[in-house]
RODO-2510 file (C-alpha; in nm, 4 decimals, decimal comma):
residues 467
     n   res          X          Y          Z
     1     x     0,0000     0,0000     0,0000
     2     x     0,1006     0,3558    -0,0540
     3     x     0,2562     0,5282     0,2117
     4     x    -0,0150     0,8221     0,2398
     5     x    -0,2455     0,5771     0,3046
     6     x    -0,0557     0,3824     0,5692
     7     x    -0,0274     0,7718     0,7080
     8     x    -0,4070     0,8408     0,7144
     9     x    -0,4629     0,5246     0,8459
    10     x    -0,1899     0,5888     1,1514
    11     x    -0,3337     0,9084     1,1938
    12     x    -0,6784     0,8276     1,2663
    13     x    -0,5656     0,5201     1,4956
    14     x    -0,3256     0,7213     1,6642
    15     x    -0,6234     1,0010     1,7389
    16     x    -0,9108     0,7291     1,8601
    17     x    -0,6202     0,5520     2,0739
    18     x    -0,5047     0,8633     2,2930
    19     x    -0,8237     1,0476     2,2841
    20     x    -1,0873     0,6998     2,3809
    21     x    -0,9091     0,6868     2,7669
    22     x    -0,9131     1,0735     2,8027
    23     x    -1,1952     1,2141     2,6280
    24     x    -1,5230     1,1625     2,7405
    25     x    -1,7576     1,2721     2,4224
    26     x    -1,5771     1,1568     2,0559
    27     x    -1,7866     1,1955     1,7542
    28     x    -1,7387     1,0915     1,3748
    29     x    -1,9279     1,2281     1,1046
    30     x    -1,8645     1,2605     0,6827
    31     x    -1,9337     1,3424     0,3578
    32     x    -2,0049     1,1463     0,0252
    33     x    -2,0587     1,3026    -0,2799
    34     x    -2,0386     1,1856    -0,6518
    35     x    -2,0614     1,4486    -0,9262
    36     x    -2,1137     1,4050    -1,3405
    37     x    -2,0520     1,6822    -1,5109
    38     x    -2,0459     1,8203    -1,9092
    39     x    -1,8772     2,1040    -2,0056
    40     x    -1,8639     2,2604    -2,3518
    41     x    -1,5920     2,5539    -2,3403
    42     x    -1,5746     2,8964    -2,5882
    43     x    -1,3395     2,7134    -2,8638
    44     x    -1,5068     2,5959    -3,1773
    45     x    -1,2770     2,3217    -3,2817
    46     x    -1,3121     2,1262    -2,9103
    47     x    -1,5934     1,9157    -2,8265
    48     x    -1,8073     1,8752    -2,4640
    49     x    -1,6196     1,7084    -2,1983
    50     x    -1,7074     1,4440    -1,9647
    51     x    -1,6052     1,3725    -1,6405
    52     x    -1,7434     1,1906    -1,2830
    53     x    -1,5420     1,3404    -0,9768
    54     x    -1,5522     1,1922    -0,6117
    55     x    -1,5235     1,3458    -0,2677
    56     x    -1,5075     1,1049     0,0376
    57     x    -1,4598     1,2841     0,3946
    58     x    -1,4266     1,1093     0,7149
    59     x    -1,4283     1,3350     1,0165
    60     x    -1,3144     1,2600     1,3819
    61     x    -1,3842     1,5497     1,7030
    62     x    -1,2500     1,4776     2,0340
    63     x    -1,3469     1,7068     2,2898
    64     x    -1,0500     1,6025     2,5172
    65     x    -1,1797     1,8570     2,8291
    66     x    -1,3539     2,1215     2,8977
    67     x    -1,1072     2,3517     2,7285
    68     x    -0,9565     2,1599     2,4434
    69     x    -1,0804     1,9962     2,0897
    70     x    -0,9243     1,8148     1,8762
    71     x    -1,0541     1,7850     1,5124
    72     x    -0,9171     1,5553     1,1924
    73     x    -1,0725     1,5140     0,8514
    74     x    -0,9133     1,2690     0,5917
    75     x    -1,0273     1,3415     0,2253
    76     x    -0,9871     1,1620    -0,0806
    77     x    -1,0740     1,3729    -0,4254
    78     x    -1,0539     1,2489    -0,7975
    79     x    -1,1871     1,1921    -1,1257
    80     x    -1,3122     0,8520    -1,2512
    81     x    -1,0788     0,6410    -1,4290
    82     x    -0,7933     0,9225    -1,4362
    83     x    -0,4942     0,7187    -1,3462
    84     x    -0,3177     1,1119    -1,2459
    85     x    -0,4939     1,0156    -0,9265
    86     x    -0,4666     0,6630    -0,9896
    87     x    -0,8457     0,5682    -1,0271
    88     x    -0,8417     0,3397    -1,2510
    89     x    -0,9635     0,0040    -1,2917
    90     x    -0,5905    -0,1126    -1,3842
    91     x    -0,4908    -0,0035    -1,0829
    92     x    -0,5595    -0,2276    -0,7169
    93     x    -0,7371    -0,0632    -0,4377
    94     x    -0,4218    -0,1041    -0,2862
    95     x    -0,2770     0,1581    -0,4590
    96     x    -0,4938     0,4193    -0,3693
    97     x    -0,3099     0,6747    -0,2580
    98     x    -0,5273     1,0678    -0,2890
    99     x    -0,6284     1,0037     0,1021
   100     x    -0,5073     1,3059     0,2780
   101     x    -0,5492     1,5144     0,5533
   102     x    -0,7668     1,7722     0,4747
   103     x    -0,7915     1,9408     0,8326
   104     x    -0,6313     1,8858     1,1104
   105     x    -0,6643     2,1049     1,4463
   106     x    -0,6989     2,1492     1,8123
   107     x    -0,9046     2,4431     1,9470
   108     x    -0,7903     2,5662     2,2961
   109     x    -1,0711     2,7520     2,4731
   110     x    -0,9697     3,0230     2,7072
   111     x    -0,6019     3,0294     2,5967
   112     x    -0,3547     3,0758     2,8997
   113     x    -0,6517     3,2285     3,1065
   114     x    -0,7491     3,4573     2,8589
   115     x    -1,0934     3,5614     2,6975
   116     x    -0,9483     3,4186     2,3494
   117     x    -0,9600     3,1071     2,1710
   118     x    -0,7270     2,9647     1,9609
   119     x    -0,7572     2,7562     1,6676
   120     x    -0,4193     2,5812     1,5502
   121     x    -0,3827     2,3371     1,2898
   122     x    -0,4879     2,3095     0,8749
   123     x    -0,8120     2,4428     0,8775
   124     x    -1,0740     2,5690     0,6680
   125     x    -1,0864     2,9813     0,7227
   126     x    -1,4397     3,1302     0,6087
   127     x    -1,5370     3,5076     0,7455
   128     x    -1,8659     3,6614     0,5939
   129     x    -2,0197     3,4788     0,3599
   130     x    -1,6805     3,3463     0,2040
   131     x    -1,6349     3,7033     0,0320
   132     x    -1,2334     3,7735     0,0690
   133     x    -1,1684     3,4296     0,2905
   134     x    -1,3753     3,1162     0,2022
   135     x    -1,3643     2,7222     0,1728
   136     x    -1,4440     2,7116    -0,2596
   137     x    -1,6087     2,4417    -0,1376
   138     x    -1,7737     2,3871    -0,4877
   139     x    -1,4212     2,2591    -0,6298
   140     x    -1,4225     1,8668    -0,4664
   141     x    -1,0542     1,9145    -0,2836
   142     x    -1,1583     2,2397    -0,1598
   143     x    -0,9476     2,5603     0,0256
   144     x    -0,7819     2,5138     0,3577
   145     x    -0,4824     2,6728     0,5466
   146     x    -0,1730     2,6338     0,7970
   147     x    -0,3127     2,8945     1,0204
   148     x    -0,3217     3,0125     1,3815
   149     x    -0,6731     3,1846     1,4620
   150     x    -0,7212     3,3935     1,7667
   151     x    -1,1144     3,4347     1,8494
   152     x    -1,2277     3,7026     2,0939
   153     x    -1,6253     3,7248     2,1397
   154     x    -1,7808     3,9331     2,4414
   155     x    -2,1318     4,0923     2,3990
   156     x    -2,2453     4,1834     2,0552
   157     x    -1,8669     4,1960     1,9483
   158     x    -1,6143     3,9409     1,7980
   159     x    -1,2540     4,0283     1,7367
   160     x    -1,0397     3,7823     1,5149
   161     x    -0,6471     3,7772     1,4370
   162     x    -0,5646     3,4949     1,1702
   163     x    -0,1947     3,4329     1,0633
   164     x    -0,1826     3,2355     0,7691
   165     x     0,1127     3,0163     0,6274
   166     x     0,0340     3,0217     0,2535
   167     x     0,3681     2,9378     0,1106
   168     x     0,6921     2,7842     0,2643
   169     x     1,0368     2,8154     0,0123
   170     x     0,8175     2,8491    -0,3119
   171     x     0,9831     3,0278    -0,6248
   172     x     1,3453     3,0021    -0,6116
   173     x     1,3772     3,2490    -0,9054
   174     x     1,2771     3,5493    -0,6154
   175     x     1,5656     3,5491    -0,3851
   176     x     1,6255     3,3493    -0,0805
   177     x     1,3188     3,4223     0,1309
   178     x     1,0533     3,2739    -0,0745
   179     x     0,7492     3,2323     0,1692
   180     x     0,4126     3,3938     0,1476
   181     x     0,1831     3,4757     0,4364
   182     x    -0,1479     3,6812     0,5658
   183     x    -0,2202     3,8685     0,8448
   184     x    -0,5679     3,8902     0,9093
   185     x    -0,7890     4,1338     1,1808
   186     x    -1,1283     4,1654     1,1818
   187     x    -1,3246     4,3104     1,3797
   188     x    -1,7314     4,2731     1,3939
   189     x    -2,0128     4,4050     1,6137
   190     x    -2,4001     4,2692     1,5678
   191     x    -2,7120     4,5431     1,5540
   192     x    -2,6317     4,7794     1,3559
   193     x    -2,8614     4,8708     1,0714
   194     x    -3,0372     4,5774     1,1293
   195     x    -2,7554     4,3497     1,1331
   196     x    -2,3895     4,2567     1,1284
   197     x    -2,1129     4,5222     1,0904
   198     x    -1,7614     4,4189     1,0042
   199     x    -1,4168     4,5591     0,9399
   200     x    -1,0663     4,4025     0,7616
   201     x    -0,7408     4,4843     0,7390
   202     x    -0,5351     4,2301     0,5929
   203     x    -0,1582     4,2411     0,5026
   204     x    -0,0043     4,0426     0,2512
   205     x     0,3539     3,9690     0,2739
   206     x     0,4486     3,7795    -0,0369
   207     x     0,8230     3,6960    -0,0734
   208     x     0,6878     3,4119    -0,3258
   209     x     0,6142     3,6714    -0,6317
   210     x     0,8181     3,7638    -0,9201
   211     x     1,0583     4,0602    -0,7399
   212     x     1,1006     3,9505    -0,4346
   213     x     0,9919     4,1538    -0,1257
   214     x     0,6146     4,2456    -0,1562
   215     x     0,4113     4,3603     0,1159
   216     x     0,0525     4,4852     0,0131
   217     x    -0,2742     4,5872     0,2310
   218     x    -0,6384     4,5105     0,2131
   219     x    -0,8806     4,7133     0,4249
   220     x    -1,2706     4,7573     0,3998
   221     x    -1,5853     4,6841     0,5698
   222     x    -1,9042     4,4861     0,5306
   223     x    -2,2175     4,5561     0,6104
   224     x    -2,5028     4,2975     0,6425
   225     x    -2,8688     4,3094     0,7640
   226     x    -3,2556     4,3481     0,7258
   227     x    -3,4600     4,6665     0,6952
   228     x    -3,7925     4,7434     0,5783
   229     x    -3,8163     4,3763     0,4836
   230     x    -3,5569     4,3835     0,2678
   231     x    -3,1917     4,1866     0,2667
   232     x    -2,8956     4,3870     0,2052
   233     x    -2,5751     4,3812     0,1531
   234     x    -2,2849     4,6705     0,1134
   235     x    -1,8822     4,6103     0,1288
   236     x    -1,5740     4,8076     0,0209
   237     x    -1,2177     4,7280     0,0390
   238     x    -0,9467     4,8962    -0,1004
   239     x    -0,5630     4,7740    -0,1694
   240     x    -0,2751     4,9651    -0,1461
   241     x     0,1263     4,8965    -0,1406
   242     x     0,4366     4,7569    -0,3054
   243     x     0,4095     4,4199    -0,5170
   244     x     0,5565     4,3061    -0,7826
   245     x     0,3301     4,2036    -1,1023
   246     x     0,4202     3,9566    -1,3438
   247     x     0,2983     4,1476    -1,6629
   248     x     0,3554     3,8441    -1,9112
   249     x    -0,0268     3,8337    -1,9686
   250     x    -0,1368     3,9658    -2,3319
   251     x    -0,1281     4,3565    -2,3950
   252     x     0,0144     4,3977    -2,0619
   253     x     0,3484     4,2674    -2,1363
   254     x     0,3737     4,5289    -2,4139
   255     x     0,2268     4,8147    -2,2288
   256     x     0,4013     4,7883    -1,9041
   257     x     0,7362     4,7469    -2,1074
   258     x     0,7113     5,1112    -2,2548
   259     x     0,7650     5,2470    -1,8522
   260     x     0,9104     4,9745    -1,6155
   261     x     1,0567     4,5896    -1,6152
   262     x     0,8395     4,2695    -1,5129
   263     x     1,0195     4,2398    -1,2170
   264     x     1,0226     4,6334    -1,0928
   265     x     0,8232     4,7160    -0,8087
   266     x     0,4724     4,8491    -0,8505
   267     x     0,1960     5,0462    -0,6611
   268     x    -0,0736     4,8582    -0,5626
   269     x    -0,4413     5,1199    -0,5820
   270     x    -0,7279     4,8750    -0,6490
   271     x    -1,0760     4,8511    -0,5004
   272     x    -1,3945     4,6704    -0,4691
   273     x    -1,7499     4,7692    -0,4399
   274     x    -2,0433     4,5001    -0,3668
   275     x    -2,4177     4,6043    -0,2796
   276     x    -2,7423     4,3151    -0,3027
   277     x    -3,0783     4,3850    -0,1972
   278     x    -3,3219     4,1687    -0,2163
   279     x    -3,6665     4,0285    -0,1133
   280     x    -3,8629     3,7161    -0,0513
   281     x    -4,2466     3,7322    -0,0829
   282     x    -4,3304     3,4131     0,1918
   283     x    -4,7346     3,4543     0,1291
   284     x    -4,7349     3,4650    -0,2517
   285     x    -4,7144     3,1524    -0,4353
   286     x    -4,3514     2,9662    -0,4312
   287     x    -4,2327     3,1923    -0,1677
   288     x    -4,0152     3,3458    -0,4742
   289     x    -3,6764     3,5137    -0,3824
   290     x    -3,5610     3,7711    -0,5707
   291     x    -3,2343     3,9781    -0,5312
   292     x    -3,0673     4,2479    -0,7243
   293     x    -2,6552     4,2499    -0,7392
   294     x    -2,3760     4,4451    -0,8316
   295     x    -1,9898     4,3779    -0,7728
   296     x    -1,6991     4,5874    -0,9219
   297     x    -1,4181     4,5361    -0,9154
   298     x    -1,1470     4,7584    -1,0180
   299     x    -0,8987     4,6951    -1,3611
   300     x    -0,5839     4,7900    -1,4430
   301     x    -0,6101     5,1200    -1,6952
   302     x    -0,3911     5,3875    -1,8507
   303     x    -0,3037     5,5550    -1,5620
   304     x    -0,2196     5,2782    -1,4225
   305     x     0,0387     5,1439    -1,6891
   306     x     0,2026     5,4926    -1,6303
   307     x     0,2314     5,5494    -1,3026
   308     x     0,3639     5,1690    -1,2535
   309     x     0,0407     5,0654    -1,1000
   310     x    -0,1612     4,7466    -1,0597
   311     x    -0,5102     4,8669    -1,0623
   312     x    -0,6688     4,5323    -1,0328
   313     x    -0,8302     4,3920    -0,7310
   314     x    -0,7332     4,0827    -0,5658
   315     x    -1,0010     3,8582    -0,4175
   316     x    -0,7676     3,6492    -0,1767
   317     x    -0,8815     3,3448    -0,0742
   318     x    -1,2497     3,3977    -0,1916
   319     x    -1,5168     3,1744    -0,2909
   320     x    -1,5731     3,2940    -0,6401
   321     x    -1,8053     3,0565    -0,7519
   322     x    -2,0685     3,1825    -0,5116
   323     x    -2,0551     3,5565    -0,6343
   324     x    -1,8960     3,5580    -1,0590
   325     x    -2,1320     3,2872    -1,1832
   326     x    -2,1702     2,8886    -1,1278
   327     x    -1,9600     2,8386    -1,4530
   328     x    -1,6390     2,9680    -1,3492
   329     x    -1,5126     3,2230    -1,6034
   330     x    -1,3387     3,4480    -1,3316
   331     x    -1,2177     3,2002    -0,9979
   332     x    -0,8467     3,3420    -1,0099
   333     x    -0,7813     3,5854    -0,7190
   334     x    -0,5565     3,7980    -0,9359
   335     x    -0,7891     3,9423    -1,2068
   336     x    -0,6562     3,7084    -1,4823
   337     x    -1,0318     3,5962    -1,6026
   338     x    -1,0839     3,9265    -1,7222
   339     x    -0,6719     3,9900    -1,8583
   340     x    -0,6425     4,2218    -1,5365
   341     x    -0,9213     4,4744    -1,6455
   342     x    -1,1218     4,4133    -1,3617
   343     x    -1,5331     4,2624    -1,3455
   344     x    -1,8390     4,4475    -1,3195
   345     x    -2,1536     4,1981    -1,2616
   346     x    -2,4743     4,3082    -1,2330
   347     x    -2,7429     3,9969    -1,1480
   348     x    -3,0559     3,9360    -1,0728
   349     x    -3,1187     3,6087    -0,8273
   350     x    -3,4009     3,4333    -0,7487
   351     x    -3,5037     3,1149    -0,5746
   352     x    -3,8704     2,9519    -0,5904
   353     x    -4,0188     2,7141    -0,3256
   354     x    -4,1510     2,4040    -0,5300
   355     x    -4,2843     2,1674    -0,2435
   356     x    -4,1223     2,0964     0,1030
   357     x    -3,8641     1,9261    -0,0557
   358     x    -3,7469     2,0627    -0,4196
   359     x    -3,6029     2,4463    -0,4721
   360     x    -3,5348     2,5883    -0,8247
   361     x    -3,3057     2,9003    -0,8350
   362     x    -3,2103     3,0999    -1,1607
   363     x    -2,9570     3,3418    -1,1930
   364     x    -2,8788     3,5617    -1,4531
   365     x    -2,5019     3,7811    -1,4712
   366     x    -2,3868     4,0560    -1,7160
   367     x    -2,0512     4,1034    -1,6850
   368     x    -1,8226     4,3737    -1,8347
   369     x    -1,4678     4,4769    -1,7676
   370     x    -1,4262     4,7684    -1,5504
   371     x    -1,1512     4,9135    -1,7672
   372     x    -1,2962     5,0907    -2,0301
   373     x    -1,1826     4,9184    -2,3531
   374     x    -1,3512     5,1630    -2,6145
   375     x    -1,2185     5,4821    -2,4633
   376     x    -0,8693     5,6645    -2,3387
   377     x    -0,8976     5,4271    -2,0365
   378     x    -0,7134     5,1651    -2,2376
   379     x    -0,5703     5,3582    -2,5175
   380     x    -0,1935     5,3010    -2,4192
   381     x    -0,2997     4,9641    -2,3240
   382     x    -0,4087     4,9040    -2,7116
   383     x    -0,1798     5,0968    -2,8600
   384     x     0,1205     4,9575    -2,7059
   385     x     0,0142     4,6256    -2,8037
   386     x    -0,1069     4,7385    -3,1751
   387     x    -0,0840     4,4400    -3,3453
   388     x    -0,2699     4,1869    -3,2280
   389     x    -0,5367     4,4848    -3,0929
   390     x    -0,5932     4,6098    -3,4173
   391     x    -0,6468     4,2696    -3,5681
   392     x    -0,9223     4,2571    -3,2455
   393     x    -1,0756     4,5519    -3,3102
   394     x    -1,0882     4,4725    -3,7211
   395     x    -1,3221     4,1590    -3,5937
   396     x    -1,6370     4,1200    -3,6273
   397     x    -1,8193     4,3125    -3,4041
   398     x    -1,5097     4,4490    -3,2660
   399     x    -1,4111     4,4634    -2,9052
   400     x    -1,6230     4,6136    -2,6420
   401     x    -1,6367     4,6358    -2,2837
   402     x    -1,8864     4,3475    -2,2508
   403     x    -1,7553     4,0010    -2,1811
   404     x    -2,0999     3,7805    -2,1750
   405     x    -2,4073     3,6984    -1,9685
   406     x    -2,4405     3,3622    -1,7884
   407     x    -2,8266     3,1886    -1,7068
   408     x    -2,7809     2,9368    -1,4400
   409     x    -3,0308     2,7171    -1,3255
   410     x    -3,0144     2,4825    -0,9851
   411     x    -3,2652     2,2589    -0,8701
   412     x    -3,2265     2,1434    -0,5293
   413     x    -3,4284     1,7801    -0,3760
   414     x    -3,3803     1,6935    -0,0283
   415     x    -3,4275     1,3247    -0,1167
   416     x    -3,3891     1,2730     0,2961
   417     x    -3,2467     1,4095     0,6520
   418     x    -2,9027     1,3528     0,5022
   419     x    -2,8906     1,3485     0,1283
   420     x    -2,9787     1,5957    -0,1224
   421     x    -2,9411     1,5456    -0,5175
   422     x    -2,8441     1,8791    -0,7351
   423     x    -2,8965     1,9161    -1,0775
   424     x    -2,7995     2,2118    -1,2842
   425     x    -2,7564     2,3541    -1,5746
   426     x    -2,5587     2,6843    -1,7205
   427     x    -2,5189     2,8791    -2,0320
   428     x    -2,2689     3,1318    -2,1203
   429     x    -2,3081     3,3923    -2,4080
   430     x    -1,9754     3,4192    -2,5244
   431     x    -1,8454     3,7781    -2,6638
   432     x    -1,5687     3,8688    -2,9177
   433     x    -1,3863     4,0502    -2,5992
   434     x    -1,4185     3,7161    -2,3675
   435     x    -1,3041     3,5402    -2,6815
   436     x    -1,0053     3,7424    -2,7459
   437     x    -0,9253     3,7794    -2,3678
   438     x    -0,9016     3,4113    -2,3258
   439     x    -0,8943     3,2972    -2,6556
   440     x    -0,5925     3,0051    -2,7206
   441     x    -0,3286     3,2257    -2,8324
   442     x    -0,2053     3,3031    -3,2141
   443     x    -0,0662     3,6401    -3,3671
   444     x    -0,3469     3,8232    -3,3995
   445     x    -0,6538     3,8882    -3,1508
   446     x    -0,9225     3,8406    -3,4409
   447     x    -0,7937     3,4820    -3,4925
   448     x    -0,8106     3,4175    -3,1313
   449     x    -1,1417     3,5683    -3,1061
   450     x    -1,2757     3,4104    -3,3493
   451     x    -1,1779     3,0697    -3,2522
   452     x    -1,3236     3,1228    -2,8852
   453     x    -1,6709     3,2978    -2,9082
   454     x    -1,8735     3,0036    -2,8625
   455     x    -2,1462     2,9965    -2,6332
   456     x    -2,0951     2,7110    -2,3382
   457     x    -2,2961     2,4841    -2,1910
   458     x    -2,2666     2,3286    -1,8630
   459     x    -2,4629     2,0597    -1,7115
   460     x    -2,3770     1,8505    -1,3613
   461     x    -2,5975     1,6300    -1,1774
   462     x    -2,4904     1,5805    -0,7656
   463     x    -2,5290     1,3666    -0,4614
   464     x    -2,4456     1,5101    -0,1643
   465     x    -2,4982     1,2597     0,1267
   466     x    -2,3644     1,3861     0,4851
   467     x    -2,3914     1,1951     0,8460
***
């Protein structure tokens, strides 16, 4: 057998053996859930793809005393018959080897006498509805962390410091420190406006990027509540500091070389805006949901290019999937869905109440860069990389600010207490400027477009059993 799977094996022995004479209250619960799934990308020449994908969680908590909890959950992720993870039917079960630990932490309550608890292990770290920290856990191996997390609650107030260990000796290329960490406070108090106020500052201290020594800031707030029987949402954040930016990406390469290298150092100015507000009618028929949305979040532009700048908001450890569309187009924290000229979405949401056990949501997104592609926002951008823009522009249809709209549909049945089978389906209305941005490569943008401005389809059907 494979020696990860010896190791998961040792671990969870190891756990039940010292925790069964000392603990008096040991629990185990899990997860199993199988997904199919089709997906038909932008490129004309490709066909639909294929694929089942597993995830398998066994969890063990031990509350060892009064003050202390210890928590472990193996995980084993792949794809059917992909023998990259060794799943296939060539391969004994005794070669498995994609268990894992997945978390792994002990909680001590009251730490050294103190009003604080803290939370020390690999751990999932979710604040606010997953916005700049969350678990992505749509993707089946999901986000967690090396972290320390120091909790402070009293009252209607909670005060959390999170140090995060994101990346130990990474990129050699950067110099000899190449780690990459966050320092997260966040502060939050409950009643205010009709609900939950909070505050961020996070700093990012990333040794691991092209350049070396790059320390960066996040703050902003969020607020979160009911009034006048409405639900509402509003958050800001804004980044600021010194980072290096890996311009290889197309046009940016060209534009940034006109006023400073790859590896110089650049100002970080970037922002993001967020407001929802929305409604649900309980007496009408279907109890119908329906909520109004707007993110944006900032590009890079001309002014950016020459003043050395990256303009373009980074999402850290967010759960895109729940906020830029079911499909995926924009998941990467950096801006790189959009070629670093930021996302505007503006959505309307809404869930119906079939029966007692079935709910049908449908979501629609428009999305649009926030850099202004038609005007002088992006004129140096184009201009410095003439070539392949003017092929773009001679397209048909040209390029515009607009990179598609996305219709997703989810239909939820709670087949029992523990299982409940998803089905969904999305569609994606491809634009010359989505097509171009992340098009396949080739000389000129027009070729590129061309050969990506397909619609997609996707189309997944999932069991998600828990106990």
């Amino acid at each position: 057998m494979k020696k990860n799977y010896f190791l998961a094996i040792a671990v969870t022995a190891l756990m039940l053996a010292s925790t069964v004479a000392q603990a008096a209250d040991i629990s185990f619960s899990g997860q199993f859930r199988p997904r199919f799934q089709i997906n038909e990308d932008a490129q004309d020449n490709t066909s639909a793809r294929e694929n089942f994908t597993t995830r398998i969680r066994l969890n063990a908590k031990a509350n060892v005393n009064a003050n202390t909890e210890v928590f472990i959950q193996l995980q084993s992720v792949g794809t059917w018959g992909n023998a990259t993870s060794e799943r296939t039917s060539a391969t004994a079960s005794d070669g498995e080897d994609s268990v894992g630990i997945h978390q792994g932490y002990a909680v001590f309550k009251n730490f050294f006498g103190q009003a604080v608890d803290a939370k020390i292990g690999r751990q999932e770290v979710v604040l606010d509805g997953h916005r700049l920290f969350g678990h992505t856990g749509w993707t089946d191996g999901a986000q967690t962390n090396d972290a320390i997390r120091l909790n402070h609650s009293a009252g209607n107030h909670t005060v959390n410091l999170i140090y995060i260990e994101a990346i130990e000796n990474g990129n050699e290329s950067v110099g000899n420190d190449r780690n990459s960490a966050l320092y997260v406070l966040r502060g939050a108090t409950q009643g205010v406006l009709g609900g939950d106020l909070a505050g961020y500052l996070v700093v990012a201290d990333d040794n691991n990027a092209r350049g070396g020594d790059n320390q960066w800031y996040t703050i902003g707030a969020r607020q979160k509540g009911k009034l006048a029987g409405l639900d509402y949402r509003v958050e800001y954040y804004h980044q600021w500091g010194d980072g290096a930016i890996d311009a290889t990406a197309a046009n940016f390469s060209a534009a940034y070389s006109t006023t400073a290298t790859q590896e110089g150092a650049y100002d970080r100015d970037a922002s993001m805006f967020g407001v929802r507000l929305g409604k649900t009618f309980k007496n009408a028929p279907l109890s119908p949901t329906i909520t109004l949305w707007f993110d944006s979040l900032s590009g890079t532009d001309d002014d950016n290019i020459s003043g050395n700048e990256m303009g373009t908001f980074n999402t850290l450890q967010d759960t895109g999937h729940k906020f830029y569309g079911f499909m995926d187009q924009y998941l990467n924290a950096n801006g790189t869905g959009s070629n670093y000229y930021g996302l505007q979405d503006f959505a309307v949401k809404t869930k119906f109440k079939l029966s007692d056990t079935n709910t049908l949501k449908m979501d629609f997104h428009n999305f649009t860069t926030q850099t202004d592609l038609n005007g002088n926002d992006s004129s140096s951008i184009r201009t410095n990389a003439a070539g392949a823009w003017t092929a773009a522009n001679g397209g048909t249809g040209g390029i515009s600010n607009s990179l598609g709209q996305e219709l997703d549909i989810i239909l939820v049945h709670k087949y029992d207490a523990g299982t409940k089978i998803v089905a969904g389906y999305g569609h994606y209305f491809t634009t010359l400027t989505h097509g171009y941005l992340n098009g396949s490569g080739g000389s000129t943008g027009e070729a590129v477009g061309r050969a990506a401005t397909d619609d997609q389809d996707w189309l997944f059907v999932m069991v998600d059993t828990k106990f």
